[in-house]
N, C-alpha and C positions, 0 to 999 in steps of 0.2 A: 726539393722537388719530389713529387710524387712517385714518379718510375724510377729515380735515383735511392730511394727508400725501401721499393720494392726489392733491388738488387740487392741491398745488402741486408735486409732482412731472408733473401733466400740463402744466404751461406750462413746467416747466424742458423736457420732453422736445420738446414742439412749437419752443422757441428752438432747441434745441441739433441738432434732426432737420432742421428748415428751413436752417437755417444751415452744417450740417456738409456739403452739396454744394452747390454751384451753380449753378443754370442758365445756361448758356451762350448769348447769342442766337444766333441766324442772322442775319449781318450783309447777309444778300443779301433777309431778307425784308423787306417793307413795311413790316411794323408798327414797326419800330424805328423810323420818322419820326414826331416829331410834328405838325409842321407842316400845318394842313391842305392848305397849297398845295400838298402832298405828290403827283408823279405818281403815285405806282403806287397801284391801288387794291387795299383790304383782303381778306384771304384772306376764301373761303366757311368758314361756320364758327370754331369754336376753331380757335387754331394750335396745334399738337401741344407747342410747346415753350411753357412761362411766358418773359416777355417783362421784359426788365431796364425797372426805371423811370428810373433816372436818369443816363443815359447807356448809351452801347454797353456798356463795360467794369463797369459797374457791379455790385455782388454784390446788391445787393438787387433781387429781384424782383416782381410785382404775386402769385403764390401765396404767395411767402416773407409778404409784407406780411400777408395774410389769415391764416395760422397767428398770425404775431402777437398780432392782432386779436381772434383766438380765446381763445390765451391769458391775454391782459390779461382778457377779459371774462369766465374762468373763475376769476381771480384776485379780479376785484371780485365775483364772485359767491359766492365760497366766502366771503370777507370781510364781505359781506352776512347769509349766511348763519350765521356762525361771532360775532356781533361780540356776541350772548347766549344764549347756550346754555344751554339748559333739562331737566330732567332729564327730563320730559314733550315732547318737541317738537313742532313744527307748524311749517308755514309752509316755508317755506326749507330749513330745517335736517331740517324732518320727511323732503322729498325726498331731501337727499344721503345723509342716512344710512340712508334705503331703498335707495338708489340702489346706497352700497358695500357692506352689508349683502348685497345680494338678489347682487352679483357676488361676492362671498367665499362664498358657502354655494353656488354655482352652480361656482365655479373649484376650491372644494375639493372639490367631489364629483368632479372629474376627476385632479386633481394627487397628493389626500390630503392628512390634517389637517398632515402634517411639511412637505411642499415647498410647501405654501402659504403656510405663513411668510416665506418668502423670495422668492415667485417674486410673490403677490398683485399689490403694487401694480405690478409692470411689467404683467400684463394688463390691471389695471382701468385702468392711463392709456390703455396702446393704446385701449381700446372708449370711452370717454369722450372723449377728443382726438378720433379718426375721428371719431364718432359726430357730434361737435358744429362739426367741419370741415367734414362732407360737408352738414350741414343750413345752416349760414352761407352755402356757397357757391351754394343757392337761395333767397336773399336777394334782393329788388329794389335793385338798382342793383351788384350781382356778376358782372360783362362785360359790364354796360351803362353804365357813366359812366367816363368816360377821354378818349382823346387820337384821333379821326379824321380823316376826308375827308369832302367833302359828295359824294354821285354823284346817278344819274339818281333813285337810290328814296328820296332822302334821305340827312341824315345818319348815316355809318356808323361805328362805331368802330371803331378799326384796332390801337388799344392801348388795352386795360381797366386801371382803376388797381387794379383788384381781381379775381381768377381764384382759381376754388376750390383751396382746398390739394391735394388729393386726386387734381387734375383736373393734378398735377404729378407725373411721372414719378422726377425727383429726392426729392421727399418720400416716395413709399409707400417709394423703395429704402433711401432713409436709415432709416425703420423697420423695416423687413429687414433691415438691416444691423446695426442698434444690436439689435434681436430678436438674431440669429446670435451674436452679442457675448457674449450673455448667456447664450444655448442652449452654451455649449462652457464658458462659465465652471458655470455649474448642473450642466452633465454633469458634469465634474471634481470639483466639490464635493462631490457626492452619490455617485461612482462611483468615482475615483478614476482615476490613470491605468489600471492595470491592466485595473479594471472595464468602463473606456469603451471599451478596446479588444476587451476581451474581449467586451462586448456588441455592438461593432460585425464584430469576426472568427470569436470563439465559436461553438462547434457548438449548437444548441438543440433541447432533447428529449432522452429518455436511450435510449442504443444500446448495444451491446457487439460485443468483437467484432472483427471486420473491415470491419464496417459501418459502429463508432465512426472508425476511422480515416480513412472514406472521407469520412463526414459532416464531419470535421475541414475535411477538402482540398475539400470543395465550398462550406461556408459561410465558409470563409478568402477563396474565391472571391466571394462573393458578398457581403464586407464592401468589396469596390473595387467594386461596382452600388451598395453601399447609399451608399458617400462622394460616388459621382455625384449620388444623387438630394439625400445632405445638402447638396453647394455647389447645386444651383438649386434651393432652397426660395427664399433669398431675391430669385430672377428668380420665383419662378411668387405668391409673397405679391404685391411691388410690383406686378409685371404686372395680376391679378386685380382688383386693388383700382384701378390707376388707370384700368384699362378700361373697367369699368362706371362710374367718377366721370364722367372723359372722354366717356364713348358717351350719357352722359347728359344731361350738360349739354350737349353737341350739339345732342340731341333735341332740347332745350325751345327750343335758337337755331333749328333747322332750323322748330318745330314757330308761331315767331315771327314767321317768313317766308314762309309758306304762300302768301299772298295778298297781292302788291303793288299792286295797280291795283282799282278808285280809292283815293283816302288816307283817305278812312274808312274806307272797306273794311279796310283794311292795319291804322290801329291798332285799329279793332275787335276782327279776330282776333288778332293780337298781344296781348290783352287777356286774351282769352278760348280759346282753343284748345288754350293751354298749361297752364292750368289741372287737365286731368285727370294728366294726365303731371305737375304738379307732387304729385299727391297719390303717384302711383305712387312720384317720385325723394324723398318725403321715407320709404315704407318699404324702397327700394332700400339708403339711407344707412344706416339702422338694421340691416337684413341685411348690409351690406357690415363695417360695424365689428364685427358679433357673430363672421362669417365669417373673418374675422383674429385677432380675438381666439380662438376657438375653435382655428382649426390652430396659432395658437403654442401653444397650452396643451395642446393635442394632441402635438406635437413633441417637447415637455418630457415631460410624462409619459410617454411611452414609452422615453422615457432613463431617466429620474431617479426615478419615482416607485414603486421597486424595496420600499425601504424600509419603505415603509407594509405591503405586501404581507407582508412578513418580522415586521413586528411582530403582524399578526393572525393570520399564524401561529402562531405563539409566543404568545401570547396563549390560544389555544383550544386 
């Protein structure tokens, strides 16, 4: 089944996205000790880079770990959901198949009924993965249970066993990258060499003339702008997306340490100040995955989705 496909296509993609780069530490910063008797104390805030857990050289890191995490629990959930299927559904089963349902009638009104075939469940994992990434990593105990120092404000963490996926630079690029992957394979498919060049250097509109030939030599020109803007799609997707994950979960640590003096004072607001801004970053998450999923499927159809267009032509 369709949305049974979807599901486990989005843990094969969050294994293979987390895992296909890796984070590098910075061997000079603090967090890499775990030891509390550790001197150097904890950076302010998130540190820019996910942080290896088990060891300097280690490939697994505490975002790598949370995509995981995501996965598996998208896995036991579809399996939950899937383990009696009903031709009436409810419950479980009634959500995901609104869920792939409501993105195939939403993805095909942009692609067309032809390139949705093929192209579908790569969107629907991107906004389903994100979506359920970004919302995990405002989870209680998500860069707050780990490996610190004790200082004057108390204990601080200095390495989280858990850091949102999203809020890793190496993951949004691996889905930009594996996106890209499939944006040149789709073009091809659909277009042909010819075609994809022709759409990329091809003169557009009809002219005659000496005008034709002038248009030739100016959008000839204007297909080496258009390959610029095609290589940094995948810097301005990852960039966008880890930004706002990043700038966010910041907030809510900055938004946690407002008030250190006295110690009730401190975890009172830490309790409660972050709260409104947790409601904010839980529709930041859901804008941010729709915002990804949207420009790929925007990217594609503006290649590939030629087709459709020729057929309702022909058709009327």
């Amino acid at each position: 089944m369709r949305w049974l496909k979807i599901i486990l296509v989005v843990a094969l993609f969050g294994w293979l996205s987390a895992a296909g780069v890796n984070a590098q530490p910075d061997p000079n910063a603090s967090t890499t000790t775990v030891s509390p008797e550790a001197a150097a104390k904890p950076e302010e805030g998130m540190p820019a880079q996910a942080q290896s857990l088990f060891g300097e050289h280690s490939l697994i890191t505490n975002s790598m770990l949370v995509t995981w995490v995501v996965a598996i629990g998208i896995i036991i959930f579809a399996k939950y959901a899937t383990h009696r299927v009903e031709a009436v559904p409810s419950g479980a089963q009634n959500f995901v198949e609104w869920l792939v349902e409501s993105l195939y009638g939403f993805i095909e009104s942009i692609v067309g009924s032809t390139l949705v075939k093929s192209t579908f469940w790569f969107f629907a994992t991107v906004f389903i993965f994100i979506l359920f990434t970004n919302w995990f990593g405002l989870l209680p105990g998500v860069g707050t249970i780990g490996w610190g120092v004790p200082t004057e404000h108390g204990f601080e963490i200095a390495k989280p066993l858990l850091r949102g996926g999203n809020a890793d630079l190496n993951m949004t690029f691996a889905m930009s990258a594996v996106f890209m992957v499939f944006w040149f394979y789709w073009s091809l498919k659909f277009n042909g060499l010819g075609g994809f060049l022709l759409h990329i250097f091809g003169p557009k509109g009809d002219s005659t003339g000496f005008i034709k030939y002038m248009m030739v030599v100016i959008f000839f020109l204007v297909g080496f702008l258009e390959i610029i803007s095609i290589a940094f799609r995948p810097v301005s997707l990852s960039f966008r997306l880890y930004g706002n994950v990043f700038a966010g979960e910041n907030l809510l640590d900055a938004m946690s340490n407002v008030i250190q003096h006295p110690a009730w004072a401190r975890n009172l607001s830490a309790a409660l100040l972050p709260v409104p801004f947790y409601m904010l970053e839980l529709l930041v998450g859901l804008v941010q995955a729709f915002v990804f999923m949207l420009l790929t499927t925007v990217f594609t159809a503006l290649m590939c989705s030629h087709d459709d267009e020729h057929a309702k032509e022909d058709h009327h």
